[in-house]
C-alpha positions as CSV (number, residue, x, y, z in Angstrom):
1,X,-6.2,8.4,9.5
2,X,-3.0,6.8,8.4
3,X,-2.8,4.6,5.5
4,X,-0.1,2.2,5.0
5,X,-0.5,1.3,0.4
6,X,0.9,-2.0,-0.4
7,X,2.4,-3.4,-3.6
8,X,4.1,-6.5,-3.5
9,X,5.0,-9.7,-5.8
10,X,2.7,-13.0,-4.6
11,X,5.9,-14.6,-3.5
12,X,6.8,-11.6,-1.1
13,X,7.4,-12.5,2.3
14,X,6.2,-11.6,5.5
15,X,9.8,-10.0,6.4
16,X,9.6,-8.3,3.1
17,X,6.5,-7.0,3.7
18,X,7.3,-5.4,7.5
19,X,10.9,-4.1,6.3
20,X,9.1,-2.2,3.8
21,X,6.6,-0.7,5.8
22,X,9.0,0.2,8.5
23,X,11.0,2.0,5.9
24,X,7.7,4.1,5.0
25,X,6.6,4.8,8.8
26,X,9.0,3.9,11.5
27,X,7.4,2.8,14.3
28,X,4.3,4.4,13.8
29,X,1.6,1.9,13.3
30,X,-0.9,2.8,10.6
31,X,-4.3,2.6,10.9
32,X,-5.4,0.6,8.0
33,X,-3.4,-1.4,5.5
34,X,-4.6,-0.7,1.8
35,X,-3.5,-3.0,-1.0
36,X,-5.1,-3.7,-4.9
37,X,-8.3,-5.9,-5.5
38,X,-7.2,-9.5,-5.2
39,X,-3.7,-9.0,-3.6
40,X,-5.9,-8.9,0.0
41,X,-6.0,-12.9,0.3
42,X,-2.2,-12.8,0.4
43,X,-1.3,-14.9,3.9
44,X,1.8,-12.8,4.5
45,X,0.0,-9.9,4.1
46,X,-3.0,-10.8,6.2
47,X,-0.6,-12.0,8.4
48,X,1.2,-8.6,8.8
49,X,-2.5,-7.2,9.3
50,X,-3.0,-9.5,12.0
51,X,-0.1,-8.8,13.3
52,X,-0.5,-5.2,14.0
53,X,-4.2,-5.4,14.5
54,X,-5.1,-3.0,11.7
55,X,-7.8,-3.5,9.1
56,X,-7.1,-4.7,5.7
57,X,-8.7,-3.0,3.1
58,X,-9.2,-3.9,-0.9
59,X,-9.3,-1.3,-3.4
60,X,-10.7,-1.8,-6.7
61,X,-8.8,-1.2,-9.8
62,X,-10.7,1.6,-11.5
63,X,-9.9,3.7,-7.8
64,X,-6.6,2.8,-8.0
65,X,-6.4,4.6,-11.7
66,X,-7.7,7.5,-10.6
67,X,-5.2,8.4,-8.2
68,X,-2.8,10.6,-9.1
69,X,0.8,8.8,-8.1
70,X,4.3,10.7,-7.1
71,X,6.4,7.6,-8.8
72,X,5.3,5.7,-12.0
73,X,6.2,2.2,-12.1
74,X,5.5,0.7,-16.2
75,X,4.9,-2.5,-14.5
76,X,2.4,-1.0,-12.5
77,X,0.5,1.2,-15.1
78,X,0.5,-1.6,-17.4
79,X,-1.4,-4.3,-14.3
80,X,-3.5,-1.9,-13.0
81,X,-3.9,1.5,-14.8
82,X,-1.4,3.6,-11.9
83,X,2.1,4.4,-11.6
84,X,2.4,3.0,-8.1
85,X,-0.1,0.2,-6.7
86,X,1.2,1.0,-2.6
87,X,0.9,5.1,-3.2
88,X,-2.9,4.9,-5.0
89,X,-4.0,2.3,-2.5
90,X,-2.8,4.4,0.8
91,X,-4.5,7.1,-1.4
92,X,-7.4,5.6,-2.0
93,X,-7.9,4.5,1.3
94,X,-7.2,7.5,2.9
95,X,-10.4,9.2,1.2
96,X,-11.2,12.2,-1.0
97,X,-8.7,15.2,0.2
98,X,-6.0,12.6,1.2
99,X,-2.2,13.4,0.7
100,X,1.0,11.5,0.4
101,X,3.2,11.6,3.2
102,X,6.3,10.4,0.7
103,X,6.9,8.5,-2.4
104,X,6.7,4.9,-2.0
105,X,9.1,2.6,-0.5
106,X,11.1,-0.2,-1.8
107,X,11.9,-3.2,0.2
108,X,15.6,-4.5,0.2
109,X,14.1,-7.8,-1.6
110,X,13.0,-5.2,-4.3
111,X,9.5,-7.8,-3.6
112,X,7.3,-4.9,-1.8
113,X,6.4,-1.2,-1.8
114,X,4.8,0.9,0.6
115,X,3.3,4.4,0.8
116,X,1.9,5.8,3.5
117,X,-1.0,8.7,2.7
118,X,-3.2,10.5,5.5
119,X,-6.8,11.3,4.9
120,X,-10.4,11.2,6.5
121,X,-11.5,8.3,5.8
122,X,-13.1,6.4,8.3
């Protein structure tokens, strides 16, 4: 399974949110979208869900802080107890054994990150 992490800023677009997770997989559709607890109401990113017709998947804030990250945001640590909100979502998501593909992403806006982790989960 492919896991596409978001982290974005509530006013990120839905253009911001596709750029960036075309930088992090191509053309290769993930599976499942993974963002934090609360950030899954977001309209442009249920509507970038919808859009690919790929589940969109909340994960809570203590998982999120026990992934181990490849980047370390302060911002990030300090809202939600992880160096990178896209990277421990994707891993998160992905299930136990699940690896990183790459570091997050950056979206040109510098409004949205994306990771992309593979795992098990189902």
């Amino acid at each position: 399974m492919r896991v596409a992490g978001m982290g974005f800023r509530s006013s990120a677009s839905l253009e911001s949110l596709r750029g960036v997770l075309h930088l992090a997989c191509g053309s290769q559709k993930p599976d499942l979208i993974a963002t934090a607890q609360g950030k899954e109401t977001n309209a442009a990113l249920r509507a970038l869900a919808e859009e690919l017709r790929v589940p969109l998947r909340a994960v809570a804030h203590d998982r999120l802080a026990r992934q181990i990250t490849m980047t370390c945001s302060q911002v990030s640590d300090a809202a939600y107890g992880t160096g990178s909100v896209a990277e421990a979502a994707a891993l998160a998501a992905a299930g136990v054994g699940a690896r990183l593909v790459a570091p997050r992403h950056i979206s040109i806006d510098r409004m949205a990150t994306c990771a992309i982790a593979e795992g098990t989960s189902t």
